[in-house]
TORVOKE-356170 format. One record per residue (C-alpha): residue in one letter; x, z, y; residue number from 0. Coordinates in nm, 2 decimals. Example, Ala and Ser with C-alpha at 12.3 -4.5 7.8 and 13.67 -1.06 7.14 Angstrom:
<pt><r>A</r><x>1.23</x><z>0.78</z><y>-0.45</y><k>0</k></pt>
<pt><r>S</r><x>1.37</x><z>0.71</z><y>-0.11</y><k>1</k></pt>
# end
This chain:
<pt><r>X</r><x>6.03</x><z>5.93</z><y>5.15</y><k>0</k></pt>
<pt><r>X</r><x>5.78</x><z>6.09</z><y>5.38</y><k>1</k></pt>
<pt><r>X</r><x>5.88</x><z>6.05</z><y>5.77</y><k>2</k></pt>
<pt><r>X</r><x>5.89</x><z>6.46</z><y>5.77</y><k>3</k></pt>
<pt><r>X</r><x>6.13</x><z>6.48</z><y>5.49</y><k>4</k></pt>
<pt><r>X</r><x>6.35</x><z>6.21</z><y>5.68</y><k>5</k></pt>
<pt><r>X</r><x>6.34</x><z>6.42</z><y>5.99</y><k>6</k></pt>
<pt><r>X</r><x>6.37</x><z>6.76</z><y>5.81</y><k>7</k></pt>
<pt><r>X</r><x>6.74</x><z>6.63</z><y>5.67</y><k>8</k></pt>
<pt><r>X</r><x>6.82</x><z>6.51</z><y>5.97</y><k>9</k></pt>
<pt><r>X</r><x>6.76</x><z>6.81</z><y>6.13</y><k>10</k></pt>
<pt><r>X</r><x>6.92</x><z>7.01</z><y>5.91</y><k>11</k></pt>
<pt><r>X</r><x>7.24</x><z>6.77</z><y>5.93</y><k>12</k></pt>
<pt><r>X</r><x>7.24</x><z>6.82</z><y>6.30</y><k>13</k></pt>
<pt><r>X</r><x>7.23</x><z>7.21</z><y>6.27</y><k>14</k></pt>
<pt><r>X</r><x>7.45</x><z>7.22</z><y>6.02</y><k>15</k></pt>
<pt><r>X</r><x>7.69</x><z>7.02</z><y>6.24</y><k>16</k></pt>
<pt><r>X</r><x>7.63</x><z>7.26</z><y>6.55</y><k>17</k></pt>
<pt><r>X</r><x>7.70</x><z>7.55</z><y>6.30</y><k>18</k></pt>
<pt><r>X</r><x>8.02</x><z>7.41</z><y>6.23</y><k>19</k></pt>
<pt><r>X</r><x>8.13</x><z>7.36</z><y>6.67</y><k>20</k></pt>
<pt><r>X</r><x>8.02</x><z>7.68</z><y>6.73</y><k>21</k></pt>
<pt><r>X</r><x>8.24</x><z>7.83</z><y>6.40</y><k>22</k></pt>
<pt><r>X</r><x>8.56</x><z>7.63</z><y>6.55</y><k>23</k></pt>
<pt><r>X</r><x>8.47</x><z>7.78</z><y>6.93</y><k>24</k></pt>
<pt><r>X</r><x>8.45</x><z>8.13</z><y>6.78</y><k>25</k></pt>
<pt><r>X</r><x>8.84</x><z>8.13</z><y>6.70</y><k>26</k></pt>
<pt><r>X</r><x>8.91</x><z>8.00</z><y>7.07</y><k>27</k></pt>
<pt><r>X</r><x>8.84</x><z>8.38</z><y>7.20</y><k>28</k></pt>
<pt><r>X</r><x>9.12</x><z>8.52</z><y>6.96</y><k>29</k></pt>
<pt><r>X</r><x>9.39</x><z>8.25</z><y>7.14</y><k>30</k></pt>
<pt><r>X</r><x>9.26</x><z>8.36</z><y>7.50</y><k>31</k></pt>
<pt><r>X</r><x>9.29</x><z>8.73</z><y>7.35</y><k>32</k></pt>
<pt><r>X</r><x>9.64</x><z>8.69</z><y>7.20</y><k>33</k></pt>
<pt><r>X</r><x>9.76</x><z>8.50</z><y>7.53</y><k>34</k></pt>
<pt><r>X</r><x>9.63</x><z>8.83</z><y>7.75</y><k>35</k></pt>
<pt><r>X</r><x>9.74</x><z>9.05</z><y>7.49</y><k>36</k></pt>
<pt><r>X</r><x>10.12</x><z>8.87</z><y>7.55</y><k>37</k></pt>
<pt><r>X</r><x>10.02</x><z>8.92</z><y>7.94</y><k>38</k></pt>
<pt><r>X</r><x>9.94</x><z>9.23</z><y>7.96</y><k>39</k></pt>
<pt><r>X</r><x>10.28</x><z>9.40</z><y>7.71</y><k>40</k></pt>
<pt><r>X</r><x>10.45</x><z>9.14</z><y>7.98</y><k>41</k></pt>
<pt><r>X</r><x>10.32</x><z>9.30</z><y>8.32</y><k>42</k></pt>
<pt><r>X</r><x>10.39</x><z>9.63</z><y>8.14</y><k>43</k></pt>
<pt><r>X</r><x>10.76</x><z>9.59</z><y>8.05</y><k>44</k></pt>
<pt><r>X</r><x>10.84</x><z>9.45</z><y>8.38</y><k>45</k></pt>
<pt><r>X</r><x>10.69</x><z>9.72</z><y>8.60</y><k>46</k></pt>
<pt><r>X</r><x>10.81</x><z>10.01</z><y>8.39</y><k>47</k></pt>
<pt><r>X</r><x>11.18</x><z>9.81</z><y>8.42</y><k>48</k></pt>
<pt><r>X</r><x>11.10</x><z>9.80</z><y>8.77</y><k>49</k></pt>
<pt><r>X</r><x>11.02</x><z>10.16</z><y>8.88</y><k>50</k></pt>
<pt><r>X</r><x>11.32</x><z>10.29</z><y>8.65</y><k>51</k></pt>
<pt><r>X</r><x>11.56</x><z>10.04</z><y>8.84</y><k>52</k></pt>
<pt><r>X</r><x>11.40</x><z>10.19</z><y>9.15</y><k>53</k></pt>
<pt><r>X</r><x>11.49</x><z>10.51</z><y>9.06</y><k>54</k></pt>
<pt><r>X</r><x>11.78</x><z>10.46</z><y>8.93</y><k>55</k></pt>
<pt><r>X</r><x>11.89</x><z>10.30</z><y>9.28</y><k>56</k></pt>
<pt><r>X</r><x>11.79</x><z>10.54</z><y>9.48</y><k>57</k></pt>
<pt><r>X</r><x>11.97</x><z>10.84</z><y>9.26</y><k>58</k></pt>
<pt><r>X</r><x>12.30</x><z>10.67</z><y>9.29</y><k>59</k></pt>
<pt><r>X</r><x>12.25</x><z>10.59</z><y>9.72</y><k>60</k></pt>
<pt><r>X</r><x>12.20</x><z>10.99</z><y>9.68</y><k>61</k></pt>
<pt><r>X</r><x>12.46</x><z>11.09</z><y>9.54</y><k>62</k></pt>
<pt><r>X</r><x>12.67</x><z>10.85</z><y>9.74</y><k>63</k></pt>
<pt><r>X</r><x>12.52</x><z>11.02</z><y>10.08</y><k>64</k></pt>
<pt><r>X</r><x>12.63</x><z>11.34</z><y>9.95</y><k>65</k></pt>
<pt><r>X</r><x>12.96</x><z>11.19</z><y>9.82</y><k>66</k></pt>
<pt><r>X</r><x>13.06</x><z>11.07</z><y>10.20</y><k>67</k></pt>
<pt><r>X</r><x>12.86</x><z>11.41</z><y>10.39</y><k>68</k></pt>
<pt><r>X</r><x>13.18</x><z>11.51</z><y>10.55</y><k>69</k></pt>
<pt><r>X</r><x>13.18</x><z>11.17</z><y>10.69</y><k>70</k></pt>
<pt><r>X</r><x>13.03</x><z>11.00</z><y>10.98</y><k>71</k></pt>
<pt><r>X</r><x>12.88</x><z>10.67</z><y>10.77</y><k>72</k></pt>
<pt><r>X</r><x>12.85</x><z>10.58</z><y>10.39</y><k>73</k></pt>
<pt><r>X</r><x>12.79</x><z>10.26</z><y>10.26</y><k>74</k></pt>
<pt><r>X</r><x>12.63</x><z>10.15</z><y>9.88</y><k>75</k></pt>
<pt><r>X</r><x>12.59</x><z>9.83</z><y>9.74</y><k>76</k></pt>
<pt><r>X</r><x>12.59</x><z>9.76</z><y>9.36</y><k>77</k></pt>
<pt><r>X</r><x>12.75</x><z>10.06</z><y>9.24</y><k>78</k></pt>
<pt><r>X</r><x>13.04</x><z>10.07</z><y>9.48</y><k>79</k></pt>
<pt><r>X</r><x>13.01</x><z>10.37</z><y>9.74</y><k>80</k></pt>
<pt><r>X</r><x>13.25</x><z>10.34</z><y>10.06</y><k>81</k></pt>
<pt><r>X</r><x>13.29</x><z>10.62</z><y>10.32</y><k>82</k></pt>
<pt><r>X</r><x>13.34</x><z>10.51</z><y>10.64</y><k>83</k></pt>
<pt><r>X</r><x>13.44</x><z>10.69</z><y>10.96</y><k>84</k></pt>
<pt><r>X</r><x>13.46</x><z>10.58</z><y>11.34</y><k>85</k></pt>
<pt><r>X</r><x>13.76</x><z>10.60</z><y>11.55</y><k>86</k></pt>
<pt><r>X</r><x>13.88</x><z>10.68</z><y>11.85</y><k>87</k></pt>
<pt><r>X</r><x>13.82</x><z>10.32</z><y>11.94</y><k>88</k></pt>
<pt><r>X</r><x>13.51</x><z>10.24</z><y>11.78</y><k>89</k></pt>
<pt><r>X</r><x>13.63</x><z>10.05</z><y>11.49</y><k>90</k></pt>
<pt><r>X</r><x>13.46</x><z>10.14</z><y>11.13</y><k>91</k></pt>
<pt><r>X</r><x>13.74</x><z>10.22</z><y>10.91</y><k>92</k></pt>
<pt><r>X</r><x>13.70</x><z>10.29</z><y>10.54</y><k>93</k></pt>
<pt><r>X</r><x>13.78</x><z>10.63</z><y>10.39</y><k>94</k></pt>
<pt><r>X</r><x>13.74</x><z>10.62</z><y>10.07</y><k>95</k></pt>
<pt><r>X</r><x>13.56</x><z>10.41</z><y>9.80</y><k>96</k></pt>
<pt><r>X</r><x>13.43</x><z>10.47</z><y>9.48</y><k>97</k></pt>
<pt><r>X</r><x>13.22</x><z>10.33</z><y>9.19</y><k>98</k></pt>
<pt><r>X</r><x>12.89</x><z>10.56</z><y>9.03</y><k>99</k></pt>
<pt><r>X</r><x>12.75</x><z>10.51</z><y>8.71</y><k>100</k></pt>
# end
């Protein structure tokens, strides 16, 4: 064989070898795509679970404040409202307690 030839189909051997890496790097940006695909539905779901727990909170602290408005302090934590009052002695004495949903 001619030295040109020899080169020629070794050449061609070596691009069709670089054809091949970059075929199997093309699928890599699908994964990365998926994965921040995953990311982003993730972020989503947890801020839109976030701002309705937000709300939610701060509906049932309302209604609890107007629950206990006849009364000199109110008191929420995880769905239990207390109304408190003061006495003559300055003790914080419970009133009345009740759950919201």
């Amino acid at each position: 064989m001619k030295p040109d030839i020899i080169r020629m189909k070794s050449d061609t051997r070596y691009l069709q070898t670089k054809i091949r890496e970059l075929q199997n790097k093309k699928t890599g940006w699908k994964v990365v795509a998926i994965i921040f695909l995953i990311l982003f539905v993730a972020e989503s779901s947890f801020w839109i679970w976030a701002i309705n727990w937000g709300y939610e909170h701060n509906r049932k602290e309302s209604l609890c404040s107007l629950e206990c408005s006849q009364y000199t302090l109110y008191r929420y934590e995880e769905e239990i409202c207390s109304c408190l009052n003061i006495n003559n002695y300055g003790d914080v004495e419970a009133v009345k307690s009740f759950t919201i949903e």
